[in-house]
C-alpha positions in Angstrom: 0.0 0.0 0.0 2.9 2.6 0.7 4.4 2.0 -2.6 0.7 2.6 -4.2 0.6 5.7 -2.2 4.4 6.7 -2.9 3.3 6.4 -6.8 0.4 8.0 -7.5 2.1 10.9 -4.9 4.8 11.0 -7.8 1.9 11.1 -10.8 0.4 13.9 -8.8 3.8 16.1 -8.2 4.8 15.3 -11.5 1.4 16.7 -13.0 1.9 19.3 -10.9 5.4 20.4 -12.5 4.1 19.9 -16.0 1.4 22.4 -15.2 3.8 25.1 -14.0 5.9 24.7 -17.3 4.1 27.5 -19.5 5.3 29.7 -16.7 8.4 29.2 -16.4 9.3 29.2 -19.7 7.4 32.6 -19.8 9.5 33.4 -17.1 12.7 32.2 -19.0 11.8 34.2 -21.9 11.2 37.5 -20.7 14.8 37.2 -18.8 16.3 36.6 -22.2 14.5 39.3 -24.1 15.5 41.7 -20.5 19.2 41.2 -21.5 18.5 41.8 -25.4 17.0 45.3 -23.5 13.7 44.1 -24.6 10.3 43.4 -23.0 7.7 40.8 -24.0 5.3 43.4 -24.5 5.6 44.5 -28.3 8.9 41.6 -29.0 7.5 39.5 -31.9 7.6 36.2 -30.5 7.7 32.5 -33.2 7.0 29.9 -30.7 8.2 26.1 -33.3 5.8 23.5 -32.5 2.4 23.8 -30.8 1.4 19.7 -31.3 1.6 17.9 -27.8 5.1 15.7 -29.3 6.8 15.7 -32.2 5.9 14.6 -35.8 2.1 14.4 -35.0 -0.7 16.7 -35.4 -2.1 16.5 -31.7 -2.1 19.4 -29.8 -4.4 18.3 -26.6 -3.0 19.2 -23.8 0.0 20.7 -25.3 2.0 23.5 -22.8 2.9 25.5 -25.8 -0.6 26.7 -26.3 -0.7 27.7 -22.7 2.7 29.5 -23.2 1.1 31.2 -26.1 -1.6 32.5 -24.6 0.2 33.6 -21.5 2.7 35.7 -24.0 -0.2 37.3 -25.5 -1.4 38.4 -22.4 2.3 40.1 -22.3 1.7 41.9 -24.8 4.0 39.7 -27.2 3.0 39.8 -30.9 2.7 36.1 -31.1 3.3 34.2 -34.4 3.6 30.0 -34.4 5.1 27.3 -36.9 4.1 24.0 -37.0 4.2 21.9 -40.1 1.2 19.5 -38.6 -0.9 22.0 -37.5 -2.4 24.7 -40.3 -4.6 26.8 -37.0 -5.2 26.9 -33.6 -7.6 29.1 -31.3 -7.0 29.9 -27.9 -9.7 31.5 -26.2 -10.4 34.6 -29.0 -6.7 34.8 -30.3 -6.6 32.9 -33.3 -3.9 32.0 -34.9 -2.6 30.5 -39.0 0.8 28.4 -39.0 3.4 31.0 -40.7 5.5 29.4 -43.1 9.2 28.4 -42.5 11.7 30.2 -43.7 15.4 30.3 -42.0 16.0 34.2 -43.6 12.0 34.9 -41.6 13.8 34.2 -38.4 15.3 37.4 -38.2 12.2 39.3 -37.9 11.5 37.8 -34.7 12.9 39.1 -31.5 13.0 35.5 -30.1 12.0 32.1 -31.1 11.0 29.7 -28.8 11.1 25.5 -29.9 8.4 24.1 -27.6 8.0 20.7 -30.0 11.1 18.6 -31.4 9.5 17.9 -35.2 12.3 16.3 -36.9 11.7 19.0 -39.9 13.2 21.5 -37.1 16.8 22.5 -38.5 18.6 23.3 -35.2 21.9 24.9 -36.4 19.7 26.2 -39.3 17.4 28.1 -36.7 20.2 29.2 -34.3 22.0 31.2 -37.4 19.6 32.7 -38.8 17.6 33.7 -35.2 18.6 36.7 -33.3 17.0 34.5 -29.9 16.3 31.0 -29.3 14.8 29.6 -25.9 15.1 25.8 -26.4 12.2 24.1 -24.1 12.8 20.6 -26.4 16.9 20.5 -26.2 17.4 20.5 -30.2 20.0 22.6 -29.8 22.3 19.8 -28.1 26.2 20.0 -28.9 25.1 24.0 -30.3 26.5 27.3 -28.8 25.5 30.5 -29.0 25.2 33.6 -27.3 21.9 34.2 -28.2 20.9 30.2 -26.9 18.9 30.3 -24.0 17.9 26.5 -22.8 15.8 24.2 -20.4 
């Protein structure tokens, strides 16, 4: 019976963590964008990936809509990419995938990968970005100074 206990205690802290994750990221990228001498409110923001895990067009439960919204309410001017997902609406924002392109990045003030889709280009995305926040650790064995990761 303790070890029942002991493991659904872990379920339960472990949903509780994944619930806080939208937030903290938030948190992570408004320090970034504070040392670009930048605040979310106005930065254009491309969060990569809104599907729940890569290479599939499920977005139930998936943080980065969460972490969207919670930009918005920023004031971030909040674009998304994700090749298996065309739209999404959250709450009244609603939102088209924008279309990759590497030379696009640089109109963003940061980009934020919250899905690993293989069609994600890490070194690709890092050069031509001026920000990335890595929630999804694509960038592994990359350095920049403009890498911020989870």
């Amino acid at each position: 019976m303790k070890s029942l206990n002991f493991s659904a205690r872990f379920i339960e802290l472990a949903g509780e963590v994944n619930s806080h994750m939208p937030e903290f990221v938030l948190e992570k990228v408004t320090r970034a964008l504070n040392d670009q001498k930048k605040a979310v409110n106005g930065s254009k923001i491309l969060v990569m990936g809104v599907a729940y895990k890569a290479n599939v067009s499920d977005m139930r439960e998936s943080p980065a809509l969460d972490l969207i919204h919670l930009l918005n309410e920023q004031g971030g001017d909040v674009s998304y990419h994700d090749p298996f997902i065309p739209s999404i609406t959250i709450g009244r924002l609603r939102l088209t995938s924008q279309p990759y392109a590497p030379k696009k990045l640089k109109q963003y003030d940061a980009v934020v990968i919250t899905t690993a889709h293989d069609a994600f280009k890490a070194k690709e995305i890092l050069d031509h970005s001026k920000l990335v926040i890595d929630t999804r650790n694509i960038m592994r064995g990359l350095s920049a100074n403009h890498l911020v990761r989870l």
